[in-house]
C-alpha positions in Angstrom: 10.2 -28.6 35.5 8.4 -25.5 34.3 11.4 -25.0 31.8 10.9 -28.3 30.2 6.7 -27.3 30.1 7.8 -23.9 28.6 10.3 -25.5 26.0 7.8 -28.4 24.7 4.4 -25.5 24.7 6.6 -23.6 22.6 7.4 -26.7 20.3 4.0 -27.3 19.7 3.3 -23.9 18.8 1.3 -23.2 16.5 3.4 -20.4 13.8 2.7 -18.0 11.2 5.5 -16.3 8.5 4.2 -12.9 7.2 5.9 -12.4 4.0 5.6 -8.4 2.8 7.6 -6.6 0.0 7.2 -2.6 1.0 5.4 -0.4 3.3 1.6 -0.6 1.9 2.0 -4.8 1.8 2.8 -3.6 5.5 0.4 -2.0 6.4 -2.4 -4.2 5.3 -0.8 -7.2 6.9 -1.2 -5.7 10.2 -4.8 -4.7 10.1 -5.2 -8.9 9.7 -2.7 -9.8 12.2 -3.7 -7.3 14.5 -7.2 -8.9 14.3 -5.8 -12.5 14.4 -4.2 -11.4 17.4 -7.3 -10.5 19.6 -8.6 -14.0 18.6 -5.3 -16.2 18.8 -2.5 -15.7 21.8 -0.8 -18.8 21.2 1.1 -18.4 17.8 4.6 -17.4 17.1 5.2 -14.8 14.6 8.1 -14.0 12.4 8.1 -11.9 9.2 9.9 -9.7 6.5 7.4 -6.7 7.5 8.2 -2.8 8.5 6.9 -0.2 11.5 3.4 -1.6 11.3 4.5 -5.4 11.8 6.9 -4.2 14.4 4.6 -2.1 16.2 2.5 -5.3 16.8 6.1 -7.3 18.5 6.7 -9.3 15.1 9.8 -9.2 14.6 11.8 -8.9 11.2 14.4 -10.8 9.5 15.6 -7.6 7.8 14.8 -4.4 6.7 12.2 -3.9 4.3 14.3 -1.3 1.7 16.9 -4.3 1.5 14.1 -5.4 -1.1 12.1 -2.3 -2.4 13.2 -1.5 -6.0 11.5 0.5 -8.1 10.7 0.0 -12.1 11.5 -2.7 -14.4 14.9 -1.4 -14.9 16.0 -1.3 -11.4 14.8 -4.9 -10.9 16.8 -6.1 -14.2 19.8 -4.1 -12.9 19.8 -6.2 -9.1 18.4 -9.2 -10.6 21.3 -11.2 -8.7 20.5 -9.2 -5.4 17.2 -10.0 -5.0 17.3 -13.7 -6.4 19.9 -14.0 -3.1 17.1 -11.8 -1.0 14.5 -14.6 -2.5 16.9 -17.7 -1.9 17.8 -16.0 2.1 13.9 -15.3 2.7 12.9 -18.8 1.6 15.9 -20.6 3.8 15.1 -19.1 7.0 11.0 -19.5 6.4 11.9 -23.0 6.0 14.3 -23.1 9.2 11.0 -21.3 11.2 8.8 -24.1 10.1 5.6 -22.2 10.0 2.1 -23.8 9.9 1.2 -21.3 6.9 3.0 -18.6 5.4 0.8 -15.6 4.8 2.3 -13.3 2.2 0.8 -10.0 1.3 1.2 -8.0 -2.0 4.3 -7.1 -3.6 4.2 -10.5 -5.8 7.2 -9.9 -7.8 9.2 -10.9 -4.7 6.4 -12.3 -2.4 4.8 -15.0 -4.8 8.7 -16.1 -6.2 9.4 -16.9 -2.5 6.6 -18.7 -1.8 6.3 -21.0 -5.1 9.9 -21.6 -3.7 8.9 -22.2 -0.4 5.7 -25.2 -1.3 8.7 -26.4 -4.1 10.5 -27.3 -0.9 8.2 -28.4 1.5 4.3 -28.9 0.5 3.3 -29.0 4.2 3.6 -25.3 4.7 0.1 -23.7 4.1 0.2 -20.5 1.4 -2.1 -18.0 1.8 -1.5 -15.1 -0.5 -3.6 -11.1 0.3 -3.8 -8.9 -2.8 -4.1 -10.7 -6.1 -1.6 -9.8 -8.9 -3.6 -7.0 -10.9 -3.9 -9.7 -13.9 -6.8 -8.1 -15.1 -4.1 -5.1 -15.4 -1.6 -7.2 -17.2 -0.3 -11.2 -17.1 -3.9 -12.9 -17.1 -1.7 -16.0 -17.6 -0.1 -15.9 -14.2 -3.1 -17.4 -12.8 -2.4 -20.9 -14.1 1.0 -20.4 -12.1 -0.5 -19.3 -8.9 -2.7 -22.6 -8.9 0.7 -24.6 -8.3 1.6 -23.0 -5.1 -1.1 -21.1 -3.2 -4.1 -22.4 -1.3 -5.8 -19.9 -1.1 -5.5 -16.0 -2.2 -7.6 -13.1 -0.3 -8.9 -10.6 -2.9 -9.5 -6.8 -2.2 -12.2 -6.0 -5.3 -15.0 -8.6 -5.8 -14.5 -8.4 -9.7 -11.3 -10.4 -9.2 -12.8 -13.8 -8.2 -13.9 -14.8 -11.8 -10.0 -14.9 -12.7 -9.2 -17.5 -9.7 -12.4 -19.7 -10.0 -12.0 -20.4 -14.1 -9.0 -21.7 -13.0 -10.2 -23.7 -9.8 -7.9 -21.8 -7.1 -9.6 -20.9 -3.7 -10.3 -17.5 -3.7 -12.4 -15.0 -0.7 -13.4 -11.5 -1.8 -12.3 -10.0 2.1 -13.0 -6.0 0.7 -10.3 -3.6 1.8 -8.8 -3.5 5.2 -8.1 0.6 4.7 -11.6 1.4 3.7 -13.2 0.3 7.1 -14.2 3.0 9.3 -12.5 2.9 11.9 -13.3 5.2 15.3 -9.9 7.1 16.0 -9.1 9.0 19.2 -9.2 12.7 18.3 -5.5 14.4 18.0 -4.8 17.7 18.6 -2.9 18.9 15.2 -2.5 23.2 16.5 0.8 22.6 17.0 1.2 21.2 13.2 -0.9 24.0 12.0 -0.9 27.1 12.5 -2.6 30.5 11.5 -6.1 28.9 10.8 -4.8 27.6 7.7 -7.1 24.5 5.5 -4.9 21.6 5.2 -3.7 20.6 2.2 -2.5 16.9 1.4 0.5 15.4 -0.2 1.6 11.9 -0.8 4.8 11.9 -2.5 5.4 7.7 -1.8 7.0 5.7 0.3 10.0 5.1 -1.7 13.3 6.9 -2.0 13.4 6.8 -5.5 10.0 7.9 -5.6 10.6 10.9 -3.4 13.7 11.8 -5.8 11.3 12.3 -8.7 8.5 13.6 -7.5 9.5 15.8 -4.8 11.0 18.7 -6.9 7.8 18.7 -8.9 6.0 19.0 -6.2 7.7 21.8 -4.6 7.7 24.4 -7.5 3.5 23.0 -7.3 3.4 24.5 -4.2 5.5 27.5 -5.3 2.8 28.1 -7.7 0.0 27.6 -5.3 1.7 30.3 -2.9 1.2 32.6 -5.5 -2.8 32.4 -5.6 -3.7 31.1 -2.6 -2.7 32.6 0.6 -5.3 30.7 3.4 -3.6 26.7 3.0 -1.0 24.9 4.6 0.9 22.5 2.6 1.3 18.4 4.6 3.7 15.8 3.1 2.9 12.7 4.3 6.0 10.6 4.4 7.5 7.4 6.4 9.3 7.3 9.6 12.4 6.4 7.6 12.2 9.5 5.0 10.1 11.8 7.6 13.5 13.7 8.3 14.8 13.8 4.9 11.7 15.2 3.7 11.6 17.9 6.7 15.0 19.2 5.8 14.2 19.4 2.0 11.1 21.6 2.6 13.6 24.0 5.3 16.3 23.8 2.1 13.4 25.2 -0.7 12.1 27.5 2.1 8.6 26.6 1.9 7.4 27.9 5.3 3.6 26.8 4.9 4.3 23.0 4.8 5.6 20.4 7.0 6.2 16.4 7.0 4.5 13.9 9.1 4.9 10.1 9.8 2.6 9.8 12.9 -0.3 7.2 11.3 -2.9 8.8 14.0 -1.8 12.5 12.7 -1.8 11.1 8.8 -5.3 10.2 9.2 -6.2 13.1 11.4 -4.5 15.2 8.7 -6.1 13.8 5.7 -9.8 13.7 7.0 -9.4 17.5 7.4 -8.0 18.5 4.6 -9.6 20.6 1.7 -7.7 18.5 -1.0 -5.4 15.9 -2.1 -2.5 15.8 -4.5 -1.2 11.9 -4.6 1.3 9.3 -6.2 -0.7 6.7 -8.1 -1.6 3.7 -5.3 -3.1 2.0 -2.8 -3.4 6.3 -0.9 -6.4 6.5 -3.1 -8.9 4.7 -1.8 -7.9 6.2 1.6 -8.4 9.7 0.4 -11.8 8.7 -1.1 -12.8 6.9 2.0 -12.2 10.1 3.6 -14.3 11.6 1.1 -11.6 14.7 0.0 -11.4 15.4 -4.0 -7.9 14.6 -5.7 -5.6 14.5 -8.6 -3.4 11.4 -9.0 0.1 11.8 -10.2 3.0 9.2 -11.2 6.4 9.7 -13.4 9.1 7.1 -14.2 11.9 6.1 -16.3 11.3 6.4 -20.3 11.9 2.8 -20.6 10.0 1.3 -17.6 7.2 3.4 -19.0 7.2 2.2 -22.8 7.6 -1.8 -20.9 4.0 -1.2 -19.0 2.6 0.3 -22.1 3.2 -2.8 -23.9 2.0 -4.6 -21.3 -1.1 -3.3 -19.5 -4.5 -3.9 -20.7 -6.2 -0.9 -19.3 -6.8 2.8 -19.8 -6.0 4.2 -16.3 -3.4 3.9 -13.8 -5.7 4.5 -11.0 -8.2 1.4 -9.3 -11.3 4.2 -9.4 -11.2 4.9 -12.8 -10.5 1.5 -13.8 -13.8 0.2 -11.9 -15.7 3.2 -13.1 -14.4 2.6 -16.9 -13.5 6.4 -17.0 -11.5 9.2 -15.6 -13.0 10.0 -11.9 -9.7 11.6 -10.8 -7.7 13.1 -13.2 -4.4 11.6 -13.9 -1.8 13.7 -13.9 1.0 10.6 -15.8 4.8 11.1 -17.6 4.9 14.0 -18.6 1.6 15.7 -17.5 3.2 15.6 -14.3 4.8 18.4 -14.1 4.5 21.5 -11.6 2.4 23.9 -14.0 -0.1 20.9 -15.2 -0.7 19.9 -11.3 -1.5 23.2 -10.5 -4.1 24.1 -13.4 -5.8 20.7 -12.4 -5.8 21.5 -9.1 -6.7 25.2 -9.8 -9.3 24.3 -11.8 -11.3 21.6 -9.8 -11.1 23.8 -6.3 -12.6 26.2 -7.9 -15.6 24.3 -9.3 -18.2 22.8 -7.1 -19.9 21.0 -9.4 -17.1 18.9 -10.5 -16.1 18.4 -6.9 -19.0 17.3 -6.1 -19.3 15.0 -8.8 -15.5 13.2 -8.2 -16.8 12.3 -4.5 -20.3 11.2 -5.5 -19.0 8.9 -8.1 -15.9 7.8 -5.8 -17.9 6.8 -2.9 -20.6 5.1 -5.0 -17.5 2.9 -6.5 -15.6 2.3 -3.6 -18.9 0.8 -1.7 -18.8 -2.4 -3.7 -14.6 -2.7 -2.4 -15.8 -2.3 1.1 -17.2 -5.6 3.4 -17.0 -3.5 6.7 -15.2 -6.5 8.5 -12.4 -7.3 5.7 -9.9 -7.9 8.3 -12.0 -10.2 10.3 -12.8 -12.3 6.8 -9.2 -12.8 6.2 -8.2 -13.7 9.9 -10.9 -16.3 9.9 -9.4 -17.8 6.7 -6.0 -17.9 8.4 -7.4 -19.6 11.2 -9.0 -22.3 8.8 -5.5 -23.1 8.1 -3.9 -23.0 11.3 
């Protein structure tokens, strides 16, 4: 008897399909789910997600590298790949049967799935986190989205203006990553040693990310060894490229830096540190959240680069200096980023106190208007709306 109760509760169950594309996409998704969570007990979960989604029991249909490609070149080159990653994903969201499918960033893959998914049954409720950047490139995409989303959840308030000319339901949320949230205090004396200030490095979270920039990096901190004798070097990595990383640093001999996965350490790690040396991103607003001076950096294939040339609209790379209309944090692009260039940007700007000054008064006067304070609690209720 209780069998049958069990079978036909879980029948009526409510259910939610999170729908991600790489580790930041992620990330975010669980700072809403997790807050869905405390609210809601009686939904079933099933995703494409990584460590974060897993870390909260959602389980995933595969691994997330399975669909993280890098540059226009490398999507053209396993076009048929991931169009039978799209066709898969969108076959077994329809077998689930969710309520709504909530899909987070990464719209290249995320947004093809789920115009396929409302193609195929209307019923299922799309809710889509992080706009494309159309005010970047592709303005036109918006009359697309309109088809097959009910709602999106926007990160930067000047966004909305896009999605209401064009009618589509639309919540400025703020950032999830730019709330302040209390964290336990970690003991990092085993990490680092000697008294040393911490220095921080976000290579990126994908291999072929980690192949270019990596070696540049290194001969930065070759250079940096030479002047400065009081820091300690931390590459903040992945779980699945933590190891990799580890051996590389053991391989090029660099004795003052380590690698480190641990989100609690990460955070621990980057609020202490002196400065910040980062792949262009989403790690940004983190470090300037955190309120440490940076450089942003970025290199990729001659041809992917002359493609976004043609197509972007803007001057910068990076979200700050794009909402600030000039360069907050210098950007270090192509062929700028380079070992010697990194170092007399970095060189330069530690040892001025004016300009440091300067990058975090204007960084935390810009990333104020991103922030809401409860962004994950906006986008949960919105879910719930739905559900």
């Amino acid at each position: 008897m209780s069998k049958r109760r069990s079978v036909k509760q879980n029948l009526g169950m409510k259910k939610i399909f999170i729908l991600t594309g790489e580790p930041s996409g992620d990330k975010l998704a669980s700072k809403v789910i997790s807050k869905f969570q405390s609210t809601r007990s009686d939904i079933q979960y099933l995703s494409v997600g990584g460590e974060y989604l897993k870390g909260l029991g959602i389980k995933s249909l595969y691994d997330l590298k399975e669909i993280t490609y890098l540059g226009f070149t490398k999507v053209f080159l396993n076009l048929f790949k991931i169009k039978r990653k799209i066709n898969e994903t969108v076959n077994e969201i329809l077998k689930f049967k969710p309520d709504i499918l909530f899909s987070v960033d990464s719209p290249d893959f995320t947004l093809r799935v789920a115009k396929e998914v409302k193609k195929k049954d209307p019923n299922i409720k799309t809710i889509h986190f992080v706009a494309p950047q159309v005010w970047v490139w592709r303005e036109h995409r918006v009359k697309q989205l309109k088809i097959f989303l009910d709602h999106i959840l926007l990160l930067f308030p000047f966004e909305k203006k896009y999605f209401d000319k064009e009618q589509i339901k639309s919540t400025f949320v703020g950032h999830p990553l730019l709330e302040d949230v209390e964290k336990s205090k970690v003991d990092i004396s085993q990490i680092i040693k000697d008294n040393k200030k911490i220095f921080s490095i976000f290579p990126g979270s994908r291999i072929s990310e980690l192949y270019t920039l990596t070696p540049i990096l290194f001969e930065f901190v070759k250079k940096m060894n030479k002047k400065y004798k009081d820091l300690f070097f931390v590459f903040h990595s992945t779980q699945e490229h933590v190891q990799l990383l580890q051996k590389e640093l053991l391989d090029e001999g660099l004795k003052n830096c380590g690698a480190i996965a641990d989100e609690k350490i990460k955070s621990h790690i980057l609020k202490s540190s002196v400065f910040a040396v980062a792949k262009s991103g989403t790690i940004s607003l983190e470090i300037c959240n955190s309120k440490i001076p940076s450089i942003i950096i970025y290199k990729m294939g001659a041809i992917n680069f002359f493609i976004v040339k043609m197509l972007v609209k803007v001057k910068f790379a990076n979200i700050i200096n794009i909402a600030a209309g000039e360069e907050v944090i210098p950007e270090l692009l192509q062929s700028k980023c380079n070992a010697q260039d990194i170092y007399n940007s970095v060189d330069k700007l530690m040892n001025d106190k004016t300009a440091l000054e300067n990058q975090l008064n204007k960084t935390q006067s810009i990333i104020s208007n991103f922030k809401t304070d409860k962004s994950s609690e906006i986008a949960s209720s919105i879910l719930k709306d739905y559900i």
